[in-house]
MARRORO-140492 format. One line per 2 residues: number of its first residue (from 1); their letters; for each residue x, y, z of C-alpha. Coordinates in nm, 4 decimals, decimal comma. Example, Ala and Ser with C-alpha at 12.3 -4.5 7.8 and 13.67 -1.06 7.14 Angstrom:
REM MARRORO-140492
1) as) 1,2300/-0,4500/0,7800; 1,3670/-0,1060/0,7140;
//
This chain:
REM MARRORO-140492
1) xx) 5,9061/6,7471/5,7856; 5,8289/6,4220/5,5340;
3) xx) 6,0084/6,4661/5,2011; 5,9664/6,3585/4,8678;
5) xx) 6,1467/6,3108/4,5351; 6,0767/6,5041/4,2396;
7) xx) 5,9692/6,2550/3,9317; 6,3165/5,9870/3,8703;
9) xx) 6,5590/6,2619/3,9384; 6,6561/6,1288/4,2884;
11) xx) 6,6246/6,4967/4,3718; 6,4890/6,5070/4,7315;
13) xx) 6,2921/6,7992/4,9158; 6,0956/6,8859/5,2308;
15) xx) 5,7261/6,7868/5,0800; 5,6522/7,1722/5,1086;
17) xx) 5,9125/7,4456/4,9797; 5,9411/7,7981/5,0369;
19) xx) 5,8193/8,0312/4,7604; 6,0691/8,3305/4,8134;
21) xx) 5,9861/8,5355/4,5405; 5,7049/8,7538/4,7838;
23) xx) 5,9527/8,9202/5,0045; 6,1190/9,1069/4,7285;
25) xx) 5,8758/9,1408/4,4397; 5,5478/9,1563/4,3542;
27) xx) 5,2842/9,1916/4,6767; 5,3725/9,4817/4,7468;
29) xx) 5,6868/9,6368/4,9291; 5,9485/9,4252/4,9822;
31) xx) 5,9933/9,2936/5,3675; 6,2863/9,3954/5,5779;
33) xx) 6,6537/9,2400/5,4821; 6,6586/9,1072/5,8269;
35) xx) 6,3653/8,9830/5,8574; 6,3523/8,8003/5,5402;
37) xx) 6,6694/8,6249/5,6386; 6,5114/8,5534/5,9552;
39) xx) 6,2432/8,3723/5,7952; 6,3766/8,1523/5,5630;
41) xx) 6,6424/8,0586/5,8735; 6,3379/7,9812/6,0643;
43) xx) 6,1883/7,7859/5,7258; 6,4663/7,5650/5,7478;
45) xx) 6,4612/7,4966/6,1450; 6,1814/7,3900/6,0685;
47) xx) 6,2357/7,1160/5,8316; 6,2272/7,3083/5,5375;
49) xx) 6,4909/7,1894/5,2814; 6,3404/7,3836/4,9132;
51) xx) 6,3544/7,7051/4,8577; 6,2442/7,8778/4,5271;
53) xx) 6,3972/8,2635/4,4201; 6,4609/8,3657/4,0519;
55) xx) 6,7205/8,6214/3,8965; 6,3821/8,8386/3,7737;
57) xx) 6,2496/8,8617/4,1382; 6,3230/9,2366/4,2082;
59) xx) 6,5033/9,2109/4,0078; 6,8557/9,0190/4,1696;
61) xx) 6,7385/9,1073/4,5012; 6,5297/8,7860/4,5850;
63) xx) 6,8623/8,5955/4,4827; 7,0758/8,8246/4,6926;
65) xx) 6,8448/8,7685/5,0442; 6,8537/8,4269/4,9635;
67) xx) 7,1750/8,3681/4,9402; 7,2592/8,5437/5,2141;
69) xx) 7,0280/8,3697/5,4520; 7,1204/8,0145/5,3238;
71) xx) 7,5002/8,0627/5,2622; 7,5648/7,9075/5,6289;
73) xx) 7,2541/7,6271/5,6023; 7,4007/7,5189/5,2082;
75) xx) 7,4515/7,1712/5,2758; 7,1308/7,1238/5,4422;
77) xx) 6,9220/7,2797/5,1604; 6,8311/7,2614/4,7935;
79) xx) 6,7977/7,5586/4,6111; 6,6388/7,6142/4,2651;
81) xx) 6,6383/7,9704/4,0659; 6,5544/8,0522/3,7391;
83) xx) 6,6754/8,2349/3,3692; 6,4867/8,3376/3,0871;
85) xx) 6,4445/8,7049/3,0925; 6,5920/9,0184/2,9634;
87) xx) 6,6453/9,1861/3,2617; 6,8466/9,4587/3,0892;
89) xx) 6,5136/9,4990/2,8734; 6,2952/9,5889/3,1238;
91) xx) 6,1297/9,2716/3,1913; 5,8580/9,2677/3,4257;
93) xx) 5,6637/8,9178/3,4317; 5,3911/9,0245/3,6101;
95) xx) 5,2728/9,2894/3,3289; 5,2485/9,5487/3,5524;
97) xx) 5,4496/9,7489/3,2859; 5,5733/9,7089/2,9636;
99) xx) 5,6269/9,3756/2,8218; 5,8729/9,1234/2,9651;
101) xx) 6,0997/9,0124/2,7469; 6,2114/8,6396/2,7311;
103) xx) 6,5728/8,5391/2,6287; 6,7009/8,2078/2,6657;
105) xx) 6,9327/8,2392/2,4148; 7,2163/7,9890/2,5115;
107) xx) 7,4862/8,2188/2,5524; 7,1723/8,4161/2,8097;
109) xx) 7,1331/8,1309/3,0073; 7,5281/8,0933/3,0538;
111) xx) 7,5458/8,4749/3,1713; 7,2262/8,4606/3,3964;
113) xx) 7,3854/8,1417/3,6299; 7,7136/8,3241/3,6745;
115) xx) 7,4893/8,6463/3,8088; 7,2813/8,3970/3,9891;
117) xx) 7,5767/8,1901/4,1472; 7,7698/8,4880/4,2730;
119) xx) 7,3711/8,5940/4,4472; 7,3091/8,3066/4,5487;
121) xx) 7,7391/8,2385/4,7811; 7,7118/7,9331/4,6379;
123) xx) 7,9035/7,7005/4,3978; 7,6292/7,5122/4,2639;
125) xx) 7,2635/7,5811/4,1433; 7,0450/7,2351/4,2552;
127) xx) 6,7678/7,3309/4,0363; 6,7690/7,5528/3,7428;
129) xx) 6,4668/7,6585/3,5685; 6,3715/7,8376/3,2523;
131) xx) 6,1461/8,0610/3,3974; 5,8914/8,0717/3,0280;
133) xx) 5,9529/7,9058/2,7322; 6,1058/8,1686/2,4807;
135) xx) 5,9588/8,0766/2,0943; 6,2549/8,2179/1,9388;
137) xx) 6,4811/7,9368/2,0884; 6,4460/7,5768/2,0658;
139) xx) 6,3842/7,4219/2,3590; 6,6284/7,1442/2,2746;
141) xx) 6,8996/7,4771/2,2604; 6,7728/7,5532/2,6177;
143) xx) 6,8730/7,1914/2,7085; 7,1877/7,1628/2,5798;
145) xx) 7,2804/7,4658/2,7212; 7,1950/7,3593/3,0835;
147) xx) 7,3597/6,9865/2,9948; 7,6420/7,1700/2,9516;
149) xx) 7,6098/7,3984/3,2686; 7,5493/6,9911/3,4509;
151) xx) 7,8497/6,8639/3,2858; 8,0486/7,2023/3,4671;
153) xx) 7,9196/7,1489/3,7746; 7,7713/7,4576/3,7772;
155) xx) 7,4075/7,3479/3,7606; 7,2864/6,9677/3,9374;
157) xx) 6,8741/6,9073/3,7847; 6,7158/7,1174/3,4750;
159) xx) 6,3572/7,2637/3,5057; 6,0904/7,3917/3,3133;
161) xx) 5,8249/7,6142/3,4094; 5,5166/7,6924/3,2600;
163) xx) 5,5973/7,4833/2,9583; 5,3358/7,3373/2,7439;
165) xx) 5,3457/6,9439/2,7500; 5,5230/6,8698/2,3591;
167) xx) 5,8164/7,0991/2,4714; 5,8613/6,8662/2,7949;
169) xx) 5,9006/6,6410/2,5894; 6,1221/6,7720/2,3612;
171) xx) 6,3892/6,9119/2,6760; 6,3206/6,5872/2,8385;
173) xx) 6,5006/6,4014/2,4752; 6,7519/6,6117/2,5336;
175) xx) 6,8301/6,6842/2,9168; 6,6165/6,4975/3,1666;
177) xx) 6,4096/6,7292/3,3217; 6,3798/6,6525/3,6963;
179) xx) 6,0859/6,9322/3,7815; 5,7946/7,1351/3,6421;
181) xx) 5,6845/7,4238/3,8326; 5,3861/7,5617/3,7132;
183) xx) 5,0634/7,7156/3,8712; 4,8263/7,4458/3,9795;
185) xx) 4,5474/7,5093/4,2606; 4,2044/7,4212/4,3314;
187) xx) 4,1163/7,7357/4,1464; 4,3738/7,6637/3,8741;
189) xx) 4,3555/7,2924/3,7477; 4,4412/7,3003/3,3629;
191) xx) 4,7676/7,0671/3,4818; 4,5737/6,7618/3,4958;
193) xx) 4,4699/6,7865/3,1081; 4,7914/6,6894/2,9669;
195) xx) 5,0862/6,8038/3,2215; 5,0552/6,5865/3,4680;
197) xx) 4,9657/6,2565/3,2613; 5,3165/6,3749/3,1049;
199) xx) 5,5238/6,4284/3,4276; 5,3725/6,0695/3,4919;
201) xx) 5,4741/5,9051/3,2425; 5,8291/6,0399/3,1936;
203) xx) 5,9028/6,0582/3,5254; 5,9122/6,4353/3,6424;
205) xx) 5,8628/6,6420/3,9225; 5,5690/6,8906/3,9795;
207) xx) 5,6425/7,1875/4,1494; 5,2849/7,3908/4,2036;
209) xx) 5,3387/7,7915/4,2591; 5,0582/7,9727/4,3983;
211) xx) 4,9097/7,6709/4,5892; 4,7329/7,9020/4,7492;
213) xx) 4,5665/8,0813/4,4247; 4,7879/8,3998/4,5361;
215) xx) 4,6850/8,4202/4,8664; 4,3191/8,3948/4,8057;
217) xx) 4,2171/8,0366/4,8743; 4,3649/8,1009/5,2454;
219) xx) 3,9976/8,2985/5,3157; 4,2253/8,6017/5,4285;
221) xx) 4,0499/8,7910/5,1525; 3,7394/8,8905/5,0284;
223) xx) 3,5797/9,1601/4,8031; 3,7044/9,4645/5,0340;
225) xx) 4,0577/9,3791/5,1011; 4,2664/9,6441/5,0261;
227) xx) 4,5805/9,5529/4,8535; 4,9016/9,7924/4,8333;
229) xx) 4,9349/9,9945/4,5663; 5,2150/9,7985/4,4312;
231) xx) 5,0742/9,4698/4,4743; 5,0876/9,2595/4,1137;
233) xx) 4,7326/9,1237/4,2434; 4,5882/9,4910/4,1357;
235) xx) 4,6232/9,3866/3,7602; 4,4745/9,0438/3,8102;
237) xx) 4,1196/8,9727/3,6572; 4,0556/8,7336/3,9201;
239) xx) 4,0963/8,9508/4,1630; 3,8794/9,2327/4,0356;
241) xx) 3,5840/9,3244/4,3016; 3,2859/9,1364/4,1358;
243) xx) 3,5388/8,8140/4,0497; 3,6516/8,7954/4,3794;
245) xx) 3,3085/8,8175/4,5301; 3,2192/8,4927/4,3280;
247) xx) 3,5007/8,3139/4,3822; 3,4837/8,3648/4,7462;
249) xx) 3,2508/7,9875/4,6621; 3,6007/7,8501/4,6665;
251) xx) 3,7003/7,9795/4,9607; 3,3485/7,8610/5,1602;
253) xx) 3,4155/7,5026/5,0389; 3,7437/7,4608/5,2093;
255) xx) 3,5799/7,6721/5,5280; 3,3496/7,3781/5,5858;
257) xx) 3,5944/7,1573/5,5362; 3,8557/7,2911/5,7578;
259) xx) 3,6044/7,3322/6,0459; 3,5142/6,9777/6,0300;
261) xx) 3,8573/6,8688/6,0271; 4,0209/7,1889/6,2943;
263) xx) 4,2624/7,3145/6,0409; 4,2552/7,5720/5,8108;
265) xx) 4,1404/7,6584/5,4280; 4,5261/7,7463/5,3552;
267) xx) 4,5928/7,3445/5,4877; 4,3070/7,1959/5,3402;
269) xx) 4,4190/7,3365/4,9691; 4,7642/7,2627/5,0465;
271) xx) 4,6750/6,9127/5,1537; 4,4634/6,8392/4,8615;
273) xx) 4,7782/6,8964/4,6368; 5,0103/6,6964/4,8312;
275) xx) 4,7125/6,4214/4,7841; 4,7418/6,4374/4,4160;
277) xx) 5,0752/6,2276/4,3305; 5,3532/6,1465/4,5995;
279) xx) 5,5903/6,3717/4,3487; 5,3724/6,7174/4,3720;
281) xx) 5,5793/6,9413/4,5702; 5,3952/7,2852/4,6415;
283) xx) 5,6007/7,5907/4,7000; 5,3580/7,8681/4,9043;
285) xx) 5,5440/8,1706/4,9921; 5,4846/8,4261/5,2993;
287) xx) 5,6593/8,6901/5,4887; 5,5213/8,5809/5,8359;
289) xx) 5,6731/8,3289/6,0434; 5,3012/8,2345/6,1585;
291) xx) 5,1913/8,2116/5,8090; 5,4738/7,9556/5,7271;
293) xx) 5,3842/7,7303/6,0236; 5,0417/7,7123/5,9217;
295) xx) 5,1554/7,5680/5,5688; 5,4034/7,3376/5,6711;
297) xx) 5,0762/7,2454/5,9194; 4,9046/7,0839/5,5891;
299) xx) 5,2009/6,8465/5,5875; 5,0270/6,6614/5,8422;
301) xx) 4,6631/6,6895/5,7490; 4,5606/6,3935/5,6142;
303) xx) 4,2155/6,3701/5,3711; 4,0295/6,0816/5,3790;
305) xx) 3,8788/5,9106/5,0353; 3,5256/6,0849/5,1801;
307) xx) 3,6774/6,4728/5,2070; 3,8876/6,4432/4,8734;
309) xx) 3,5094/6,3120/4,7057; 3,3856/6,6020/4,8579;
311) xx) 3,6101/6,8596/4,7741; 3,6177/6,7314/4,3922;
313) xx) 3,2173/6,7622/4,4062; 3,1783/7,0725/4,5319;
315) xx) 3,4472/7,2136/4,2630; 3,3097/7,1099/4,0200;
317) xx) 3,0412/7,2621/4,0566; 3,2025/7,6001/4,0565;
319) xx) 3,3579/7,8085/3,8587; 3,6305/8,0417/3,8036;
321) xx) 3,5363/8,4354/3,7528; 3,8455/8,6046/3,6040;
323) xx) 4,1568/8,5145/3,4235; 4,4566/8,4518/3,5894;
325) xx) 4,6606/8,6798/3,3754; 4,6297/8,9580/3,1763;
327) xx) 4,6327/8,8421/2,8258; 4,9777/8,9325/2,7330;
329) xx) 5,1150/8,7329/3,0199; 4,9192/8,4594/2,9810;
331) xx) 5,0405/8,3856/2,6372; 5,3531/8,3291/2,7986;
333) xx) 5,2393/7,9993/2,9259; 5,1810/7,6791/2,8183;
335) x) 5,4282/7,6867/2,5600;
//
């Protein structure tokens, strides 16, 4: 597996991570113990050094299986969680119910990495996100909190996610911030508006989650896939029947592609983002072994100047049925 090095940081990672947050949370029911741990083992047999998990993701249980999978691989890997949520308050990020509620108060933060650290068996947190920017604390508060987290040893690189491009700037003054992980796809490209001219120019990391626009630009969907009752997908505009049936345009443009080329749509999308900047590091998740050697597959797909042309026509002239989010999650980003 090639690797890569988020923005200045002199962080390196395997040029694809491992989204974890899948086989707790969110699609569904959560994937055997054993077989979770058996998977992110196998992840990092094969070449996989970056693996993602939050303190929200179940909640605690994400943290716990991965922790317990990479406790006897830690000095091979690199391992970046997240704070910013009142767990105790019910907080659901997906808005499946209620409202989540953000706290990043500094005092928060210091709580949330001693719950994480004792999760995650390990001494150290490599990467340490705030999961959404929280209005009612400064962002330069959130820094100085993690700088002083860094200067404890309890905490190595500072991220953002989902942050709006002033307030990376504003951490950045403060902390350098080594990574942004925010969504960024072929069906979700507001990033290159101001985010990534800003990771540019200061030097910082890009992280994409959902690479795969949740599963959908893999064509393993269309508009009668039945998801599980608990899937987080179920409360998705974009994946309502009728938007799904129109964005299945997406899905046919990386078909043709991948045909031409004898890989698949999942590679061709994942490809396409690792063609964007040598410091985009995408971080699909899975819960099948198969599935993860398919995207650490688009590692070694290479478009030429003629395919990436092509692919950039043919979005454009499509678009997008369906918000990402419902509304009250979506103002959550892009603060």
């Amino acid at each position: 597996m090639q690797t890569r090095k988020l923005g200045k940081s002199g962080l390196e990672v395997s040029a694809l991570g491992l989204g974890c947050m899948g086989m707790s949370f969110s699609y569904g029911q959560p994937m055997d113990r054993q077989e979770g741990i058996k998977l992110i083992r196998g992840a990092v047999d094969r070449g996989v050094t970056f693996f993602d998990t939050a303190e929200v993701y179940g909640p605690y249980t994400n943290e716990d299986l991965v922790g317990e999978a990479l406790q006897p691989l830690r000095d091979r890997v690199i391992i970046a969680t997240k704070f910013g949520f009142d767990i105790g308050a019910g907080a659901d990020p997906r808005g499946m119910t209620g409202s989540p509620m953000l706290n990043s108060r500094p005092e928060h933060i210091k709580q949330a990495v001693e719950g994480s650290l004792k999760r995650l068996r390990t001494d150290r947190i490599d990467l340490l996100y705030q999961h959404r920017v929280d209005p009612a604390v400064p962002i330069e508060a959130v820094a100085g909190a993690v700088k002083e987290l860094i200067a404890a040893g309890k905490v190595k690189h500072f991220g953002l996610s989902e942050a709006s491009a002033s307030n990376i700037r504003l951490a950045h003054a403060v902390l350098p911030v080594a990574a942004l992980q925010s969504e960024y796809s072929l069906w979700h490209r507001k990033p290159e508006e101001e985010i990534i001219p800003t990771l540019e120019e200061l030097g910082i990391g890009f992280v994409p989650f959902s690479p795969l626009g949740k599963g959908f630009l893999t064509g393993k969907m269309d508009v009668d896939t039945k998801l599980d009752a608990n899937d987080f997908r179920n409360t998705l505009p974009r994946f309502e029947a009728e938007n799904r049936r129109a964005n299945l345009a997406f899905v046919e443009l990386l078909t043709t592609i991948a045909s031409r080329k004898q890989v698949t749509p999942a590679q061709v999308a994942l490809a396409w983002l690792l063609a964007q900047k040598s410091w985009v590091v995408p971080i699909p998740g899975t819960t099948k072994l198969h599935r993860l050697e398919e995207n650490l597959g688009a590692a070694s797909v290479e478009l030429t100047i003629d395919d990436m042309r092509e692919i950039e026509h043919g979005v454009s002239t499509l678009t997008v049925q369906g918000a990402r989010y419902p509304e009250k999650v979506e103002k959550m980003t892009d603060q």
